[in-house]
N, C-alpha and C positions, 0 to 999 in steps of 0.2 A: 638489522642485527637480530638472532634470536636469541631470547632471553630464556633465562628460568627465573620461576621464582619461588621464595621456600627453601627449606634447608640449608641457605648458607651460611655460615660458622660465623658468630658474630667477632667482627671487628673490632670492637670495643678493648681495649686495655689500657687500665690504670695501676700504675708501676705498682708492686707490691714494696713501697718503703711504709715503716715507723718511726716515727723520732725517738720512739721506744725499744726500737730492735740493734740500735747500736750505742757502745759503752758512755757513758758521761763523763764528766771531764776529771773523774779521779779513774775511770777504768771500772770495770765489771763488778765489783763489790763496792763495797761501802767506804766511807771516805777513811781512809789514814790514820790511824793513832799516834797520837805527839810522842816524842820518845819518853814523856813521864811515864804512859802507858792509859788505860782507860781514863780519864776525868784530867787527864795532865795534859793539855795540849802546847806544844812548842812555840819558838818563837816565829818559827813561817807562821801557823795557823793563825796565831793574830796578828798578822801584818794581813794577810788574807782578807780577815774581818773589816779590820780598818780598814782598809784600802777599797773594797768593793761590796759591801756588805757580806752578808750570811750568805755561804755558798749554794744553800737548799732554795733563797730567792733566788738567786740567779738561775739556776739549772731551773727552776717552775719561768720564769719568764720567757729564758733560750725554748722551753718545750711551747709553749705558747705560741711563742713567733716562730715558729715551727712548723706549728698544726696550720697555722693563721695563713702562712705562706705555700704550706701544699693544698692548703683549702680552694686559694685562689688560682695557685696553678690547675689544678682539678677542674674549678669553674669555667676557668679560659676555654683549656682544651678541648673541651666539651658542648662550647659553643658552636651554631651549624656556620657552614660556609656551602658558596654559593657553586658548587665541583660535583661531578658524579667521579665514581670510582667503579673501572672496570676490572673485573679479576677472570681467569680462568672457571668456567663453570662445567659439568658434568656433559659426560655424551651418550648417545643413543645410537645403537646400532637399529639401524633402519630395517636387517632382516631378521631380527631378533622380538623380543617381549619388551613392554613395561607391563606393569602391574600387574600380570599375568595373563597379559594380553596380546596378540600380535601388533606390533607397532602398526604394520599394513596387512589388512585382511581384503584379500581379493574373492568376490562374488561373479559367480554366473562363463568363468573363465578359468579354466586347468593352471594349476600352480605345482611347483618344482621348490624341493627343500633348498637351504644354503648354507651352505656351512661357513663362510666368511662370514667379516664384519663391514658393512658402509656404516660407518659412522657418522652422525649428524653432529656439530659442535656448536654448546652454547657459551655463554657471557654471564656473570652474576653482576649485576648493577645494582649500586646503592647511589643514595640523593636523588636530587629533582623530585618529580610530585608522587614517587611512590615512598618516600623519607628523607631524611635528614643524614648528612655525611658532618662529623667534628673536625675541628682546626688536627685533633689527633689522629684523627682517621685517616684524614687526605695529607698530612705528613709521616703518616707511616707508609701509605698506599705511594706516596714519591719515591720511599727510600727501598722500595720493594720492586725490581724488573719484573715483574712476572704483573704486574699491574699497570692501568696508565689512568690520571686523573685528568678531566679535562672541564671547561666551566660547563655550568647547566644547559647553559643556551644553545650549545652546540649539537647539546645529544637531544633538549625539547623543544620545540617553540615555548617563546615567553608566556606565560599564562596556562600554560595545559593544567589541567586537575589529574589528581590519582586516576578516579575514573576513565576519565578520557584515554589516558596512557594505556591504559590495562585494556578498554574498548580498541585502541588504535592497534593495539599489539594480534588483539585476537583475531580482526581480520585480515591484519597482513598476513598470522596463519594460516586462516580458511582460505584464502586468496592462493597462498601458494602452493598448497594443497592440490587444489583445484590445475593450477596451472603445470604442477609436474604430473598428474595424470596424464593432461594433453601434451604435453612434451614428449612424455613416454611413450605415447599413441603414435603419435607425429614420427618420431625415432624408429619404430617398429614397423610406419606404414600399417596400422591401422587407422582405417575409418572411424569417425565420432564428427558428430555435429558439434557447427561452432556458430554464436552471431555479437556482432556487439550490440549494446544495449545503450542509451544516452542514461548516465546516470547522474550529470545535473551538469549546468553550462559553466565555463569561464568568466572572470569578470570582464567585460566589455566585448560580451564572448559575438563571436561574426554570427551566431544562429541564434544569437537572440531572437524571439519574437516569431520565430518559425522552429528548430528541431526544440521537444520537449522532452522532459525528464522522461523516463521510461518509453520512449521511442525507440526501434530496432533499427538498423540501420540497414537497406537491402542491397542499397545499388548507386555508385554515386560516375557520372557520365556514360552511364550505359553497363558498369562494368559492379557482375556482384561482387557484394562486401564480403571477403571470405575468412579477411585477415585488417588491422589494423593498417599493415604495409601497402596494400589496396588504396587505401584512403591517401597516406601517405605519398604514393609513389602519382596519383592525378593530382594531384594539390600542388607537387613540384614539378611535372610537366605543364599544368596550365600555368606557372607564376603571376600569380595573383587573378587570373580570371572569373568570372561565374561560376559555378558547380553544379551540374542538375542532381540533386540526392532525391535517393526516394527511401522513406520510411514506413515502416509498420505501424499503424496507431491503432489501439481497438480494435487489431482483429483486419484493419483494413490499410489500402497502400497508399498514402500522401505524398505527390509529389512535390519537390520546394525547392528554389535558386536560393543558391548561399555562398556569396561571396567573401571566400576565404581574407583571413588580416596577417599580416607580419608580423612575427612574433617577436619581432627585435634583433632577431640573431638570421634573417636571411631567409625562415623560412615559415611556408603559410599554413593556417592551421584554420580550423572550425570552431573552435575553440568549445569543443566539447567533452565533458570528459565521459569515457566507455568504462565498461567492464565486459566481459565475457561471460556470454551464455552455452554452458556445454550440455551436450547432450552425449554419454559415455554409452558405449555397445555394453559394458559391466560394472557394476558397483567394486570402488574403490574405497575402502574407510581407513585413515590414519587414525590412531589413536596414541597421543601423546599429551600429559598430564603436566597443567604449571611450564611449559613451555611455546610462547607467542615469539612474533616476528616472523619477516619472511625470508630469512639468509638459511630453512631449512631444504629449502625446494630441489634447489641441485642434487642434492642426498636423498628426498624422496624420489627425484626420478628416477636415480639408478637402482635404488630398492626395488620400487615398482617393474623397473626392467629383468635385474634376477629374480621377481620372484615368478612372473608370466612367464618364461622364457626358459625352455632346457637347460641342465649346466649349471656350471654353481661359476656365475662370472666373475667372484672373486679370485679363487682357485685356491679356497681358505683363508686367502692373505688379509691382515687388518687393517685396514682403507681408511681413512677418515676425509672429510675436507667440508667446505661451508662454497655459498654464493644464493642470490635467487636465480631464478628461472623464471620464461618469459613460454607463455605457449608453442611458440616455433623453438623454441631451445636457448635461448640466448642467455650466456650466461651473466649479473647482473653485479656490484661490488656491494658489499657488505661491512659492517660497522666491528672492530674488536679482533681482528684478525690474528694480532699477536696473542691474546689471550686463549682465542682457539687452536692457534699451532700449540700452544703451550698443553692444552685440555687434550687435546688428540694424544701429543707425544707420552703424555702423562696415562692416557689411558692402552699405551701398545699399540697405535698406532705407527708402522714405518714410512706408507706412504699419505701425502697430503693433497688432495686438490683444491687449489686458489682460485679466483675470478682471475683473472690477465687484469683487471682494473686494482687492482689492488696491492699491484705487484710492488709497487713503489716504500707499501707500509710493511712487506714479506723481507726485501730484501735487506739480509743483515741483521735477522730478528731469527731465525728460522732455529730451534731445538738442534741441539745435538743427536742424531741416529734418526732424523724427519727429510724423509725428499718430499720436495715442493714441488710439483706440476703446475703449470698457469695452463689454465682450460678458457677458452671464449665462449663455448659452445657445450652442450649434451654431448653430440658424435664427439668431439673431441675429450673428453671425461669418458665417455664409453671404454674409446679406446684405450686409454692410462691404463682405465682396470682392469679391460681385455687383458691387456701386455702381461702387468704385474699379475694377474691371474694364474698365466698361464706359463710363469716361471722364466722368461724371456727378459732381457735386458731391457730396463728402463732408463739408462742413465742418459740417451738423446732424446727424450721428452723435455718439451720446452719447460724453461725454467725461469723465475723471477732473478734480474739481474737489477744491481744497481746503475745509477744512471752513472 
């Protein structure tokens, strides 16, 4: 999910009552004159007396258990519970500025104005290890649609610290950054260098003891590694066989047998985990501020697309949508969806692009005046925009349906 963080409007409210802002038990002035007149009080008033004492103790007591009673309502409420609460968070148009700066500043390759907007959409989260959510918070945030509360464990692993959170968030940015450049490339058929990298093993990973951390991956049964799917696609034609891999170490090429394990669910793996080393024909900088996670990447790539690219591929019109992105394009599901159609349509947004994975939490949630497109893919999101760009009917673009 991509987040913000900063500027959200704090949550917090405690009802504005006083035990002192409403009448007492004679009413708005002072108590009643017996019909003697001043110093004559009647026969109520001292049955009153007798009966319950002195009406100024009571009223000081009633005010007391009063205060005593919203004191501790107050303390309740304000206790944490163990829930994040998701709200609608702000958007960025992707061919636009923050801080007075181009969101995407493209280097060393000819760039074309745009007059639309790709909107990127975030999520404002409160609780888990970056604060504390109240018993009030997370029952006001229930009785609010435009919000969804859910426990902590769902949206952290148990034990994350603040740090880590804020660490784990900023490289799913960098990461996705990264990876809608090369989607963009990929989409355009430009050239750019790609390799994977081992950047540490599995537990009871099958390359134990032979692939290591920071090893390149070159070539695994004869065939270069050019893509992740590479590996993939001989690991499911050998089922379960040997692999001859060969890696990059220091500069030099190691060849190694590594026999791939089942991963539980049918299919074989290395168990190692990659990242992606690119090498770009031109320098690509995002620049966006208090904003982590990787549900921005789909929206950078088509940024990135009109901004290289002749034409203004919105065709003015106000676009928004969310997903990640995978280097070959693929498009990936994303955390908060409802809060981001909400963020889009709130910000003039008419068209939406969803993940297709996602479609299930879309359908039946969807803004009034928002079309939802289910995209799987970059070419498929290309084309949405294309369409709506270009002033052409969009209404048989796929659509998230309920089941």
């Amino acid at each position: 999910m991509t987040t913000t963080r900063g500027g959200h409007p704090s949550e917090d409210h405690v009802p504005d009552v006083s035990p002192f802002s409403s009448p007492g038990p004679f009413g708005a002035g002072s108590p009643p004159e017996g019909p003697g007149g001043s110093g004559a009080a009647g026969a109520g008033s001292s049955a009153r007396a007798a009966d319950g004492g002195r009406p100024g103790t009571r009223l000081s007591t009633m005010m007391v258990a009063g205060l005593a009673a919203l004191g501790l309502g107050i303390a309740v409420g304000t206790l944490p519970v163990p829930y994040v609460i998701e709200s609608p968070g702000p958007t960025y148009n992707t061919l636009g500025e923050s801080q007075g700066h181009p969101v995407i500043n493209v280097s060393g390759h000819e760039t074309y104005p745009a007059a639309g907007s790709l909107d990127l959409t975030t999520v404002y989260v409160d609780g888990g290890p970056t604060g504390s959510v109240s018993i009030l918070n997370a029952f006001s945030a229930w009785l609010d649609n435009s919000k969804a509360v859910y426990p902590v464990e769902l949206i952290y692993p148990t034990g994350t610290t603040k740090e880590e959170a804020q660490e784990q968030s900023a490289v799913a940015m960098a990461t996705s950054q990264e990876n809608a450049v090369a989607s963009a490339l990929n989409e355009l058929k430009i050239p750019f260098g790609q390799q994977l990298q081992a950047a540490g093993l599995s537990k009871d990973s099958a390359s134990a003891g032979k692939i290591q951390q920071g090893d390149i991956l070159k070539s695994i049964n004869g065939k270069e590694i050019s893509s992740l799917s590479v590996i993939q696609d001989e690991l499911a034609a050998g089922k379960g066989a040997p692999a001859a891999v060969t890696v990059e170490r220091a500069g030099q090429p190691v060849a190694l047998e590594v026999t791939p394990k089942d991963n539980g669910q049918g299919r074989f793996i290395l168990g190692v985990m990659l990242k992606y080393l690119f090498t770009f024909p031109f320098q690509v900088q995002i620049s966006l501020d208090k904003v982590g996670g990787p549900s921005a990447g789909l929206m950078f790539s088509l940024g990135i697309i009109d901004t290289v690219t002749p034409g203004d591929l919105t065709g003015g019109k106000h676009i928004a949508g969310t997903g990640t992105i995978s280097p070959d394009g693929a498009v990936g599901p994303i955390g908060g969806i409802g809060q981001k159609m909400r963020g889009a349509r709130s910000s003039g947004a008419s068209l939406f692009l969803a993940p297709a994975a996602n479609c299930d939490e879309v359908a039946g949630h969807i803004p009034d005046g928002l079309q939802v497109v289910r995209v799987e893919n970059l070419a498929e999101a290309r084309h949405a925009v294309e369409l709506a760009g270009s002033g052409q009917d969009t209404s048989a673009l796929p659509a998230c349906t309920g089941k």
